[in-house]
Structures are given as structure tokens and as C-alpha cells.
C-alpha positions as semicolon CSV with decimal commas, in nm:
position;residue;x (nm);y (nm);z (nm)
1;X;-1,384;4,011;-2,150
2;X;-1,724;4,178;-2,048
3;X;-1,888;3,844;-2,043
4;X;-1,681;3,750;-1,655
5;X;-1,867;3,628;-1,431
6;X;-2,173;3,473;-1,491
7;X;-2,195;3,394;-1,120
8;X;-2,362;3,007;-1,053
9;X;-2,465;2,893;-0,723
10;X;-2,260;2,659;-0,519
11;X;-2,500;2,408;-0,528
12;X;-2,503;2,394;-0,926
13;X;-2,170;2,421;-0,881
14;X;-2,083;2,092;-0,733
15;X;-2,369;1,938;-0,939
16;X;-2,148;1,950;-1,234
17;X;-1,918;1,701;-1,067
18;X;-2,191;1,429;-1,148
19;X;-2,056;1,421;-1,521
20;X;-1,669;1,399;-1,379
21;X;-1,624;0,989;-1,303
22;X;-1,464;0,801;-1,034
23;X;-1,074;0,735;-1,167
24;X;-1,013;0,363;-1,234
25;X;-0,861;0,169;-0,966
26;X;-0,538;-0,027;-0,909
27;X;-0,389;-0,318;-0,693
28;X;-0,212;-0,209;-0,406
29;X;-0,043;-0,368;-0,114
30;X;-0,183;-0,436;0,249
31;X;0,051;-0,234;0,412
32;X;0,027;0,082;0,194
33;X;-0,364;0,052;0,150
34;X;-0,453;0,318;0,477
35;X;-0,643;0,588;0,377
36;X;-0,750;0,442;0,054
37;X;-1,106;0,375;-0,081
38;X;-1,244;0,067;-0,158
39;X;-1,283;0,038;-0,551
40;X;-1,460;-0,352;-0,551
41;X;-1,636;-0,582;-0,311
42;X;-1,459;-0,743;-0,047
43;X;-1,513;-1,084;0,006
44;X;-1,393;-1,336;0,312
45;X;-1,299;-1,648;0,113
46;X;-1,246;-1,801;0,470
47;X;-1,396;-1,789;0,848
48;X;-1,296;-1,559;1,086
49;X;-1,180;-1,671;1,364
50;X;-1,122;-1,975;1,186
51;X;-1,192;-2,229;1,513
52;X;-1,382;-2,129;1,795
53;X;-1,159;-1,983;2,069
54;X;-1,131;-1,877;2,415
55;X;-1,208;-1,545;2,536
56;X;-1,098;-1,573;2,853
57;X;-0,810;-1,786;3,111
58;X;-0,995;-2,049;3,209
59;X;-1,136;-2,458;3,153
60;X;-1,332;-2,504;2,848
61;X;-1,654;-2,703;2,930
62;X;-1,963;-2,826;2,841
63;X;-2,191;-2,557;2,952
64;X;-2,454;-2,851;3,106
65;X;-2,206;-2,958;3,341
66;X;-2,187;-2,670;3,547
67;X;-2,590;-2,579;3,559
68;X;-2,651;-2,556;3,896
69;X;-2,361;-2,478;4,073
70;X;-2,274;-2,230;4,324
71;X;-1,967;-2,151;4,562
72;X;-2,156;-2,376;4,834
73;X;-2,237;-2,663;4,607
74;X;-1,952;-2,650;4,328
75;X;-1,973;-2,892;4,011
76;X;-1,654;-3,099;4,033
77;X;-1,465;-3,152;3,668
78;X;-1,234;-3,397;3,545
79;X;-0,924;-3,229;3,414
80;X;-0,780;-3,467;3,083
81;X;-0,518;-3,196;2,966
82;X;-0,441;-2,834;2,844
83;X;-0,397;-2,658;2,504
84;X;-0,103;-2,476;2,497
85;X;-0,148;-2,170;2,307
86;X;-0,057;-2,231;1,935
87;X;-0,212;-2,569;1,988
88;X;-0,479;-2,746;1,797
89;X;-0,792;-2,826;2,026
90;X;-0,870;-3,095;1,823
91;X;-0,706;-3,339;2,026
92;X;-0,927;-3,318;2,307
93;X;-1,319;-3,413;2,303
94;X;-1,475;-3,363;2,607
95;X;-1,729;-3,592;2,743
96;X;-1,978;-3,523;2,982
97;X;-1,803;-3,416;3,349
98;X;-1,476;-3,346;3,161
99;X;-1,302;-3,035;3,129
100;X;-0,924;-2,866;2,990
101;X;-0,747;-2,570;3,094
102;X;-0,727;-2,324;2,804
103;X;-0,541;-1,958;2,777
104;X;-0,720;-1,677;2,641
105;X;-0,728;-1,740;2,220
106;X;-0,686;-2,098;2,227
107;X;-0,885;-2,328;2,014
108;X;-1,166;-2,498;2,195
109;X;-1,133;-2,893;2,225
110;X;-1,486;-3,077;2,062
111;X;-1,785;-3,077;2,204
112;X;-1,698;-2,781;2,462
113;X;-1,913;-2,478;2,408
114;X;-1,793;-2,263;2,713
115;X;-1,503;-2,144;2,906
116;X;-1,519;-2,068;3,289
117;X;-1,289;-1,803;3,401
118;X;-0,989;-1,923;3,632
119;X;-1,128;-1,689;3,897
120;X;-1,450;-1,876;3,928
121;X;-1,214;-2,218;4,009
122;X;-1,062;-2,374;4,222
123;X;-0,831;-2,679;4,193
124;X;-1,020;-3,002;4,375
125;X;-0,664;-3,234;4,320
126;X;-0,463;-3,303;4,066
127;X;-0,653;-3,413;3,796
128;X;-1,023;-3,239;3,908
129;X;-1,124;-2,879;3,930
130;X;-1,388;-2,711;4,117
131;X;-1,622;-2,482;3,930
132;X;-1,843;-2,255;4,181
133;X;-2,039;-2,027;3,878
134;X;-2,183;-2,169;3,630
135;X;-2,160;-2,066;3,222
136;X;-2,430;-2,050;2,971
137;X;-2,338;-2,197;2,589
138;X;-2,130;-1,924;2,392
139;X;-1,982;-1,771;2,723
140;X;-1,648;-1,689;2,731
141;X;-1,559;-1,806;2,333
142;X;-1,606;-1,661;1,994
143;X;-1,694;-1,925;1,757
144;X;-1,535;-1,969;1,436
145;X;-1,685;-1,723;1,176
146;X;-1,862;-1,512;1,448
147;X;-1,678;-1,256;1,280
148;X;-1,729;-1,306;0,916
149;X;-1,830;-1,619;0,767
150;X;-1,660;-1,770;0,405
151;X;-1,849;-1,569;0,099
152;X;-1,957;-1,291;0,318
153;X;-1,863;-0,921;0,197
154;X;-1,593;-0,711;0,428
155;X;-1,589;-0,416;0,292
156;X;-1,818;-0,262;0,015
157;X;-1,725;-0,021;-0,255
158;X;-1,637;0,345;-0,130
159;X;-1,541;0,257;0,193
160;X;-1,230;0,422;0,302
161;X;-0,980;0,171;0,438
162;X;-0,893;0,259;0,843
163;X;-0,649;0,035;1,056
164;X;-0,898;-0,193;1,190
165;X;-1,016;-0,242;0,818
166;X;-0,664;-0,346;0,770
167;X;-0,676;-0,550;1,043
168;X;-0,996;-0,747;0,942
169;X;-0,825;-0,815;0,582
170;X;-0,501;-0,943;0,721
171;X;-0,688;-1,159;0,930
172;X;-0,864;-1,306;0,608
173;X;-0,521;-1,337;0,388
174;X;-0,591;-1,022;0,193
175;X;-0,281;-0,872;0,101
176;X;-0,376;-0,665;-0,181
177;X;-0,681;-0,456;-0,226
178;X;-0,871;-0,301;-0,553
179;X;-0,863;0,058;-0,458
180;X;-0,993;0,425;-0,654
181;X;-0,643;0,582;-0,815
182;X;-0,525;0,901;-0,610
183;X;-0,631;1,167;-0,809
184;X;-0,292;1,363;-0,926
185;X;-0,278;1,721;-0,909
186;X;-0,107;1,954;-1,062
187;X;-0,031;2,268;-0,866
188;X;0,090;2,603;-1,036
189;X;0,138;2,934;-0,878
190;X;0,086;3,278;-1,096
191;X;0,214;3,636;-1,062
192;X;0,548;3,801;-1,140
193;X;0,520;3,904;-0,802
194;X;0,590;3,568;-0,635
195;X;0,910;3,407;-0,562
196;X;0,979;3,036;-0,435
197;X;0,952;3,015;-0,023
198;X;1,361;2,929;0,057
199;X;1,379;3,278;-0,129
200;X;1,443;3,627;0,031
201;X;1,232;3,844;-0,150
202;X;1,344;4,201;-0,290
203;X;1,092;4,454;-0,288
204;X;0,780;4,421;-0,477
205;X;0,782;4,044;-0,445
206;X;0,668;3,796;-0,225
207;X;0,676;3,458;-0,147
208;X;0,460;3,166;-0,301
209;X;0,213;3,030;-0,038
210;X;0,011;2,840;-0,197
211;X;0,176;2,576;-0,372
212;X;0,274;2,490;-0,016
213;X;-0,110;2,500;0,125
214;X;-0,247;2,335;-0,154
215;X;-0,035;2,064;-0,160
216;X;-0,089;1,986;0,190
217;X;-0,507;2,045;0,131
218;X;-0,480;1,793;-0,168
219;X;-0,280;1,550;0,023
220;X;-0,544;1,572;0,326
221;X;-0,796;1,464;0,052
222;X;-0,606;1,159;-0,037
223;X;-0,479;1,362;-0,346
224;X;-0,104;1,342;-0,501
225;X;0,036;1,653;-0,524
226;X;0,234;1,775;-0,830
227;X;0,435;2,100;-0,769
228;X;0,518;2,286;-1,104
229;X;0,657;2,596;-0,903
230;X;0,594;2,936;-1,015
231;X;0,449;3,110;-1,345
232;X;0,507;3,434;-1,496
233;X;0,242;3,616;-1,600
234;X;0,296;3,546;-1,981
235;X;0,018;3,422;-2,167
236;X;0,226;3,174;-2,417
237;X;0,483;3,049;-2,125
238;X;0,144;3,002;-1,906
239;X;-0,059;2,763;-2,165
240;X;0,259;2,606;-2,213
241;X;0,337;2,508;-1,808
242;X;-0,087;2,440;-1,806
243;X;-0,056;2,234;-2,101
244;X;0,246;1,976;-1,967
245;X;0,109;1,969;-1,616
246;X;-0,224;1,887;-1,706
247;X;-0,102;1,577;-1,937
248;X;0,034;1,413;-1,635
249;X;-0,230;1,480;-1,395
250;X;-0,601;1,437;-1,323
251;X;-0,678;1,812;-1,141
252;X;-0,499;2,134;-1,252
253;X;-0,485;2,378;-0,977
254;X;-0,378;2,731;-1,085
255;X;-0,375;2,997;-0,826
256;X;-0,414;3,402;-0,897
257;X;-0,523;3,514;-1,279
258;X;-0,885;3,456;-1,210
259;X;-1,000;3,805;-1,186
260;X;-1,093;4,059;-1,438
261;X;-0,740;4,272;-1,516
262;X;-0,553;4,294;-1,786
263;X;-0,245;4,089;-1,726
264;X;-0,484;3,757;-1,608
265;X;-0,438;3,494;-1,860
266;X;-0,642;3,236;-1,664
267;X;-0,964;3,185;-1,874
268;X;-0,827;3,240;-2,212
269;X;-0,548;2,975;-2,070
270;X;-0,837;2,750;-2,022
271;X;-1,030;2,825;-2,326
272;X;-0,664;2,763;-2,537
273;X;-0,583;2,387;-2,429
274;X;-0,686;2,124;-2,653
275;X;-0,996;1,973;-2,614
276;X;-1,098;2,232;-2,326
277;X;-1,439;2,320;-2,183
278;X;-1,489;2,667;-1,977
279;X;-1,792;2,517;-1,748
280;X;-1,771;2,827;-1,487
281;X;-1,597;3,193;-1,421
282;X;-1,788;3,355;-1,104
283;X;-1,971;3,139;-0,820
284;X;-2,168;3,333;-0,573
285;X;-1,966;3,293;-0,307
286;X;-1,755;3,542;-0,031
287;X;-1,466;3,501;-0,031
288;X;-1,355;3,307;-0,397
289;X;-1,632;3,409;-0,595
290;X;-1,394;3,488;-0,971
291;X;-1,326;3,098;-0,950
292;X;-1,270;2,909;-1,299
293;X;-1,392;2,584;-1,384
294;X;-1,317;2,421;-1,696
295;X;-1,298;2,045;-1,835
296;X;-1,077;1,860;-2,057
297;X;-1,229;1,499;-2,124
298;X;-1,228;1,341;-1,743
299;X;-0,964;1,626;-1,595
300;X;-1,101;1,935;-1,414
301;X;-0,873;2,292;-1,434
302;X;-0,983;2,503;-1,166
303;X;-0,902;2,847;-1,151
304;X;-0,831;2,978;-0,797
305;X;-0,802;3,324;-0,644
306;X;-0,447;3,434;-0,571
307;X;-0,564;3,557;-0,225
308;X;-0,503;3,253;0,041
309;X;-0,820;3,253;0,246
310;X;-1,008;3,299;-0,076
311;X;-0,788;2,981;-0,213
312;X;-0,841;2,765;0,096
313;X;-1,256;2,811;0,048
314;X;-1,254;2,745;-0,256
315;X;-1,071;2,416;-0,217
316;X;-1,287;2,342;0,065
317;X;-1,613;2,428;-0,082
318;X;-1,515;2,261;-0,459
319;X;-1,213;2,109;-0,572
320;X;-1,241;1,903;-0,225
321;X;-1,561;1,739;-0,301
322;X;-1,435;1,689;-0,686
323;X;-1,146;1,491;-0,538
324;X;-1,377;1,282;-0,335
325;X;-1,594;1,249;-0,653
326;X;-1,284;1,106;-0,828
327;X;-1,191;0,856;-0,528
328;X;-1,506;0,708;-0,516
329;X;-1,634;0,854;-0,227
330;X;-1,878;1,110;-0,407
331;X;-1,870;1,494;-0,478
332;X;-1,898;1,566;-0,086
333;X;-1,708;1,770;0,146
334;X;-1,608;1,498;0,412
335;X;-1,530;1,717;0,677
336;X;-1,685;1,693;1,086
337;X;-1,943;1,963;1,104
338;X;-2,063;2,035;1,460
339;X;-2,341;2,236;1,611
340;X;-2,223;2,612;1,771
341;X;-2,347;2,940;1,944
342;X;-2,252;3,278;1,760
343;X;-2,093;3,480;1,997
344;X;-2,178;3,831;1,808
345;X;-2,332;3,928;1,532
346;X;-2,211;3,831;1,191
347;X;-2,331;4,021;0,897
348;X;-2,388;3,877;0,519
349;X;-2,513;4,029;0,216
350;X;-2,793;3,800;0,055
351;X;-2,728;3,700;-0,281
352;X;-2,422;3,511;-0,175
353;X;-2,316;3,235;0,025
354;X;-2,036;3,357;0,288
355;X;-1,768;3,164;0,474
356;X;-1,674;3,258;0,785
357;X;-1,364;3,191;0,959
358;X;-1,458;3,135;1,297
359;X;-1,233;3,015;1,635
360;X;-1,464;2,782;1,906
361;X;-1,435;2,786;2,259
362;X;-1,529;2,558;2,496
363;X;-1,831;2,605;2,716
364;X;-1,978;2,378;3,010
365;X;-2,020;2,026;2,897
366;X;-2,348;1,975;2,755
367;X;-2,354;2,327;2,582
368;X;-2,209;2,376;2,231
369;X;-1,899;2,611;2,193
370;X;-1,915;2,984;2,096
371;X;-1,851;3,039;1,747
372;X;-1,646;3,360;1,737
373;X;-1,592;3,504;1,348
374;X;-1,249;3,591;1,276
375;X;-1,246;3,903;1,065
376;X;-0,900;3,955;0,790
377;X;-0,902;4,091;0,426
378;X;-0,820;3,745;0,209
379;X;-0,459;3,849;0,207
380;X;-0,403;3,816;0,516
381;X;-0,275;3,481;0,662
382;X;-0,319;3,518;1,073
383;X;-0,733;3,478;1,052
384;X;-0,656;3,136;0,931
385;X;-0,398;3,030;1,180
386;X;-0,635;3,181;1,428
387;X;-0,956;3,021;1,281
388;X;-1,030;2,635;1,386
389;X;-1,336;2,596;1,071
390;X;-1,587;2,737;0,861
391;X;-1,958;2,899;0,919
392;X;-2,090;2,926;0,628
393;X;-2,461;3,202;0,596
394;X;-2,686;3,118;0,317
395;X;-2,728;3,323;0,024
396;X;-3,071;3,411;0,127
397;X;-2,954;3,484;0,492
398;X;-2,898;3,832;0,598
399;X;-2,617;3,747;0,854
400;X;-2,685;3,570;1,183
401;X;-2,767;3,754;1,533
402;X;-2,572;3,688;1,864
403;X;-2,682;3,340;2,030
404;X;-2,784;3,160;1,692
405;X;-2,733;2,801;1,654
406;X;-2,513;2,737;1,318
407;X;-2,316;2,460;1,167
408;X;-1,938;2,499;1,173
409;X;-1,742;2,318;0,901
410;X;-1,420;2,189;1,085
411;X;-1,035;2,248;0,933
412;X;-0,881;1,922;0,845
């Protein structure tokens, strides 16, 4: 057991994700597609629009006729019908001095290649209109494909699917997508000392907090949680809970049992399963750094500290980016990171890379927000509710003086 921690970098850290690959990817619905990432090309087998339409209330028109024109010198139109919307335009061709009323999205009749607003009219009689601004060719329409046209691609490979993505496919006839599988992970708590949450505990124990925060971190990263509850701290029952939840999952998460004592049955856990690959016990990082990772084929089996705050970086800092790494998006952390002040002095030791919980506040607009750390032992849970994101201080960097400009890595 003297051999613990053989502390890595962060940076070679997440470079072993490179041999982990993408998971393969499945057909899934339109409507339950939100969220996930792109696994193939996208391709518009049609145009979209698929006619040229009307932007705008108005008379479609050839753009010529109304060159010229002005409020004291209008261009008078002959009016030969109206689309109703839901109407083909293709019944009407407009010749030259012709014109027909059209309602914003309706299909423009032939030869028309512009649509004056109904504000810029003015009926003449009953069968001419008065136009008193004139329109340029493409004003007032969209013309079919101006959006995508057939064979073009929609959506590339690791794109992550939004609403207006959806949007864009329905309007092509997608239905169904090729998407990255949700990499499934299995969650297991550790410690005699833990009970389930809807539990009061009796003295000594506590309750388990986090199968509940990593199951809500994984499912932030487009994860599936598995819950497999609570673990005693018994070697045989452990590799046999590890063992089972790891055959139906992609990501083994086991919380506490990665430090050096006695009764932590984390790495020779590991080192027992079949097929198993101890890559890492001991990153240089504050807090998390006795974190365990090991490999079985394709599936990663991180070892996390028991301590929350210490869990939550860790997931942040590694099995986050893994999970993007396995949903095609690449072994990065995907989080907002904005520019802030320090508002005090934060001190670091060099020789490790620290994350700070800090809480912003809002300055003057224009000026970046004070970054303000918020100091807890990692058993404590109130820094966190307290914190809004992450600073994190370079190995090399011997803490940061007041006023400093530094990157803040913003909670999900």
C-alpha cells in the first residue's frame, strides 16, 4: 500500500481519455432527441422553405413595376386575386403591371419576386392598388431553399441538438436522428457510516449525499444515472456490487475508499475486476487529489473522495469531460467560463492545481464581477450552496493577489 499516490497532473490526466472512444450511437425519435449529440451527418433531402414565400402582409409584385414610385407619383397595380394562406401560388402568374394580395407565409404566385407591405398601399378601386414605395427583388420573401438547399448538410457530427435544431429537422421531415448513446453510470456510495437520505440517522451515521449529487451532475452531462445505493465497507460484498454495476453500465462512480486507511477497499476493488486496468491513484489537485482511475476494456471506474466538495471537483474537473468524450463531444469540460476580479487574496501552494469555490457579485455594467472565495473544509456542504463556480490557481501559481483578473468556471 506504500506505492499510493503517484500524483499525475490534471492535464495528463484528461489526456488519457484520448484512448476511451465515443459510445456507438442509436436511432431516436424527433421529439426525445433535445439535448442529444449528433452521431452522423445531417442531410436536407429537400428545400427549405420549399416555395418562395411572403415575409410580410402585403401584394406580391414584380419588383420593376414599382421602380420609381413615390407617395406623390404612386405606381398603380392591377389586382387579379389573393392566395389564401394554405394556398398554392401557382395559380397566379403575374404579368407586367399585375399584382395579388398575399398574407405573411404564403407562396408567391410566378414571376413575382417581391412583396410590398400593406402599409405602403393604398386601394385605387376595386380591382387596382396604389403602391407609393417601391421594392427591390428579394424584398419582403424568402425564396425556396434560402434556408437549406436539397443535399446540403444540417447538422454535422458532435453537434448537440437545441430546439431550433429540432425545429430545422422537422421542417425537413426528419423524425429520427443518429445520435452518441448516453453514457450509463453506475453510482455507488461507500462507508458503514452512511445511511439512505429518507433515513433518520442514529448516532455515528449519516446520510448518503452523494448518490443524490452525482446523479444530478451525471444527468447535467447528458449521462443516465444508475443508483446502486449504499456499500459496506467489506472488501468481498464491495467487488461484488462493483462487479454487477459495472456490467450494465459504461462509468462506475464509487464515492469514499480512495484514501490511504485500512478499511478502503477502493484500489484493490479496482485492481480485482476482470479484465481491470489501475491507470491513476493521486492527481495533483486541492481538493480530490486520492482520486482512482482505472479501465476495463471501453468502461472507466473512477474512484472519488467521500468528502462532497472534493466529489463535485473531481466530477467537474474529470469524469465530466470523460462523459463528453463518450458523447461525442470530446474530453472537455463544457461549462461557461467568464472573466472576474478577486476580491481578496487567495492563497495556493504550488505544486498543485487548486479549485476555489468562489460567489460573484455584480459590479457596474462594463466591469467584471468580484470573485469572492468561499472558504469550508470538504465536508462541509454550505460553501457549495453559497458558491456560484470554480477559480481554479495553477500548479505553478502561488495564489492570486486582491484585484487579479481570473477565469471562473461556472456551476451547471
Amino acid at each position: 500500500m506504500n506505492d499510493f499516490f503517484k500524483l499525475i497532473s490534471p492535464t495528463d490526466f484528461v489526456a488519457l481519455f484520448a484512448d476511451f472512444a465515443p459510445l456507438a450511437d442509436e436511432i431516436v425519435p424527433l421529439g426525445a432527441a433535445r439535448g442529444r449529440v449528433v452521431a452522423k451527418p445531417l442531410t436536407s433531402n429537400e428545400a427549405l422553405p420549399p416555395f418562395s414565400r411572403s415575409t410580410m402582409d402585403g401584394y406580391a409584385v414584380r419588383a420593376a413595376d414599382t421602380f420609381g414610385c413615390s407617395e406623390s407619383e404612386t405606381a398603380l397595380l392591377t389586382v387579379i386575386g389573393e392566395i389564401a394562406m394554405g394556398a398554392s401560388g401557382q395559380a397566379f402568374s403575374l404579368r407586367p403591371g399585375q399584382a395579388v394580395r398575399i398574407w405573411t407565409g404564403g407562396e408567391l404566385p410566378l414571376k413575382a419576386d417581391a412583396v410590398v407591405m400593406v402599409e405602403y398601399t393604398q386601394p385605387f378601386d376595386e380591382q387596382t392598388v396604389a403602391v407609393f414605395r417601391p421594392v427591390a427583388p428579394g424584398e419582403n420573401i424568402i425564396r425556396a431553399g434560402e434556408d437549406y438547399a436539397p443535399g446540403s448538410i444540417v447538422l454535422e457530427p458532435g453537434s448537440r441538438l437545441r430546439p431550433q435544431d429540432l425545429g430545422v429537422l422537422s421542417g425537413l421531415g426528419i423524425t429520427s436522428v443518429p445520435v452518441y448513446r448516453q453514457p450509463r453510470v453506475a453510482i455507488l456510495s461507500t462507508g458503514d457510516e452512511l445511511v439512505p437520505a429518507e433515513q433518520t440517522p442514529p448516532p455515528g451515521k449519516i446520510r448518503d449525499i452523494n448518490s443524490t449529487s452525482l446523479a444530478a451532475l451525471v444527468e447535467e452531462a447528458g449521462g443516465r444515472p444508475l443508483l446502486h445505493g449504499i456499500c459496506s465497507d467489506d472488501f468481498d460484498r464491495m467487488l461484488a456490487v462493483c462487479t454487477e454495476a459495472l456490467a450494465e453500465a459504461d462509468v462506475l462512480l464509487l464515492s469514499g475508499g480512495s484514501s490511504v486507511g485500512q478499511r478502503d477497499f477502493t484500489k484493490r476493488v479496482f485492481a480485482a475486476m476482470p479484465d481491470s486496468e489501475l491507470l491513476v491513484h493521486g492527481v495533483s489537485v486541492r481538493p480530490g487529489k486520492p482520486t482512482i482511475l482505472a479501465r476495463q476494456g471501453n468502461k472507466a471506474l473512477f474512484g472519488l473522495p467521500g468528502h462532497v466538495a472534493s466529489a463535485l471537483v473531481i466530477f467537474t474537473c474529470f469524469v465530466r469531460p470523460l462523459l463528453r468524450q463518450y458523447s461525442g463531444l470530446g474530453a472537455t469540460l463544457g461549462l461557461r467560463t467568464i472573466r472576474a476580479i478577486t476580491a481578496e487574496q487567495i492563497p495556493s501552494t504550488i505544486g498543485r492545481e487548486d479549485y476555489v469555490r468562489v460567489r460573484l457579485t455584480a459590479r457596474e455594467e462594463g466591469q467584471s464581477p468580484l470573485a469572492t472565495p468561499v472558504y469550508g473544509k470538504s465536508g462541509l456542504l454550505s460553501p457549495l450552496v453559497r458558491a456560484d463556480g470554480l477559480l481554479p490557481i495553477g500548479r505553478d501559481v502561488e495564489g492570486l493577489d486582491r484585484g487579479v483578473e481570473c477565469p471562473v468556471l461556472l456551476f451547471p
